[in-house]
Phi, psi and omega in degrees: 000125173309154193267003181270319138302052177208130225194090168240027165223029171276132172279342179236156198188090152304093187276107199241213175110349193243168181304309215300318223277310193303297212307297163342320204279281174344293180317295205297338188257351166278341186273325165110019180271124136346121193227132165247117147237144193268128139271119208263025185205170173311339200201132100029134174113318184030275175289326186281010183203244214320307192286019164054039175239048200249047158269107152354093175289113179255159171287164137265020200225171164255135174236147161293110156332137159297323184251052152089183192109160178308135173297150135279141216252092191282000206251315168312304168317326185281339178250056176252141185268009137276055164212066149198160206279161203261304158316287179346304176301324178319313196314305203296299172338294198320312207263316195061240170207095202262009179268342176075017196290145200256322187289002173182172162286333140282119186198087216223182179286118152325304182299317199259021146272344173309284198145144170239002177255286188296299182326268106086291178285338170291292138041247180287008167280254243099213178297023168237013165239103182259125154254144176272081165295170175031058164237149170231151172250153208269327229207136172243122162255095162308178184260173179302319188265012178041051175254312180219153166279137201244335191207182168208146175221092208272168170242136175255137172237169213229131166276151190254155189334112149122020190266147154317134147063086161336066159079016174265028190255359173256165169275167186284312170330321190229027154208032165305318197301303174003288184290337170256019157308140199273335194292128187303169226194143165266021178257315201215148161273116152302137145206140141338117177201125167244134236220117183230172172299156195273174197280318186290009170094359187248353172298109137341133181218134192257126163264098152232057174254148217285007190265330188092005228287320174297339220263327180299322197268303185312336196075000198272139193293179189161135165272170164190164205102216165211164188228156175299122190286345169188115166132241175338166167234012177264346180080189178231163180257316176247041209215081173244173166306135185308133156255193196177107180262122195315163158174157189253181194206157176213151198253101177295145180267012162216180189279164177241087173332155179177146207294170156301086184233127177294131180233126171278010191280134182254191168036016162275135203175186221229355139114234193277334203245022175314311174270052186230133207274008207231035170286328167317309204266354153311313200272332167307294204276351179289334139242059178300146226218331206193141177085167179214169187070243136309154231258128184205139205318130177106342235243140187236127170230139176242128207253114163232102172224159195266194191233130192272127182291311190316314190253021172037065155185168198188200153245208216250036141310128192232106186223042159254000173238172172233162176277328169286106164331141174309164198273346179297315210252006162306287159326298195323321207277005186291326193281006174167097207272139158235031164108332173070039174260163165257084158327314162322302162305288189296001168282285213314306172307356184283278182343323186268016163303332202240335176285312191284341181288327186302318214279323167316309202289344212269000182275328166213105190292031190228016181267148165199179177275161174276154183301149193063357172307188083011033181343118178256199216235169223248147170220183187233133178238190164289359200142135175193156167184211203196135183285155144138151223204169153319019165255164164274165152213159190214112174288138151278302187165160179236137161315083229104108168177262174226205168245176205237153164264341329232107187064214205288167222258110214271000000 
């Protein structure tokens, strides 16, 4: 490895891909630290822009005291605007919801809060923010008592001419290994960058990747997964919250051709809201991104819709895989880390992704993805996907997932 690629003088050194990691990066270079943040996609942001989620997770709920008494209004308390960071909020304001999506208050085209929002801020650090687009970290090197971490050592990949969507033009299933492979490819030139510790030893090193990945790559214990509410007390592993890959869809004055792909997806279908005469245009607008009122030509929607176990049917909520690999097979997999996903899963929730889109859109044949979307990148969340209808469809991505586009192509 080359000394142009190797980097020992940051003072904070972010392992990212998540909201959490850019907001970090931000605080720590407004404090006047140095920032390396690694990024493992193009943009910035991770559910409100790459992971393709960025309808605002607000509470909805009440919790009831166990010995009875007035409920707490969680839901009140979450939008009350001191109990949100004041900047965040700024943020949110700024864009609002111009899609008019029902499911938060917030509710926008991913690309242009990257930006017009995020760049922007990224920006005002100036030089005291270095970002790593399309870096993943390969490797965690520790101190002799494994205690701290001393160094990480990730691979940037470069797309090379003529690849589409700067290297977004595949789903992430067939093309993660890819991205942590140290070897060129014939999609992308690889390099090698290790990120060390400062010589006196104060550099920080943040695991804020939406995967766990440092925390995984270190050897150090951690759970996932789920535990049994009575019995075993080791849980499962392999046994977690539905992922689920986003896409956005755009609604056409005419009908829309679109290639023909075989899906293997069952049990799809509008769930809980199946007898409802008015489910179609509920499911349009719930996390709709561009339009207002009724469901109408021009209307950009991103379909994260969930799957009802009670009526064993659903959208392209995927809560028949898990995205992580056993924490067993995990390990194995340190000595040439590919991300610790269960590929397999994550074709599959693409695949019912493209089964919900066929079956939504064919209820109005004028839906498609929109021109210039995205593959978006894969994160593993509460929820993620990709669009289209006389709709379109434009995948994003599974929450775990890619970027999403909303018109021409950033």
């Amino acid at each position: 490895m080359t000394s142009d690629n190797v980097h020992a003088d940051f003072d904070v050194v972010i392992a990212g891909g998540s909201t959490a990691a850019f907001a970090a990066a931000l605080s720590a270079a407004a404090d006047g630290a140095r920032v390396a943040l690694i990024e493992p996609t193009d943009w910035v942001g991770g559910q409100l822009t790459s992971s393709g989620v960025p309808a605002i997770d607000e509470a909805w709920h009440k919790i009831t005291p166990p010995g009875g008494g007035e409920p707490y209004n969680v839901s009140a308390i979450a939008r009350t605007p001191a109990n949100i960071t004041p900047n965040f909020l700024a943020l949110l304001q700024a864009v609002g919801n111009p899609g008019g999506c029902w499911v938060s208050r917030f509710c926008f085209c991913p690309d242009r809060f990257l930006e017009r929002q995020l760049l922007p801020l990224e920006a005002d650090a100036g030089e005291k923010l270095v970002v790593f687009l399309d870096t993943v970290v390969k490797r965690v090197e520790l101190s002799a008592d494994r205690r701290r971490v001393v160094a990480l050592e990730c691979m940037s990949r470069t797309p090379r001419p003529g690849i589409a969507d700067r290297g977004y033009d595949r789903l992430p299933s067939a093309d993660l290994a890819d991205w942590y492979s140290p070897a060129d490819s014939p999609r992308f030139e690889k390099r090698a960058i290790r990120f060390e510790a400062a010589a006196q030893g104060t550099t920080v090193f943040l695991d804020a990747t939406e995967w766990g990945e440092v925390l995984a790559l270190s050897g150090h214990p951690y759970l996932q997964g789920a535990e049994e509410a009575d019995g075993a007390l080791e849980g499962s592993d392999r046994c977690g919250q539905a992922i689920v890959f986003c896409f956005a869809q755009e609604l056409h004055p005419e009908p829309v051709a679109e290639p023909d792909r075989p899906v293997k997806a069952t049990e799809l279908g509008y769930g809980a809201y199946r007898d409802r005469p008015d489910a179609w245009a509920k499911i349009w607008t719930y996390r709709r991104l561009r339009g207002k009122g009724p469901p109408a030509t021009g209307d950009i929607c991103l379909q994260n819709w969930g799957y009802s176990a009670k009526d064993r049917e659903g959208g392209n909520d995927f809560p028949f895989g898990y995205l992580f690999k056993s924490r067993a097979d995990s390990a194995a997999e340190t000595t040439d880390w590919q991300g610790g996903i269960d590929l397999d899963a994550l074709a599959a929730a693409e695949d019912r992704a493209f089964g919900w889109h066929r079956g939504f859109a064919a209820r109005r044949r004028r839906a498609s993805i929109p021109r210039g979307s995205r593959w978006l990148r894969p994160c593993s969340a509460p929820a993620t996907a990709s669009p289209s209808c006389p709709t379109s469809a434009t995948p994003v991505g599974p929450s775990g997932s890619t970027a999403l586009c909303c018109g021409s192509p950033t």
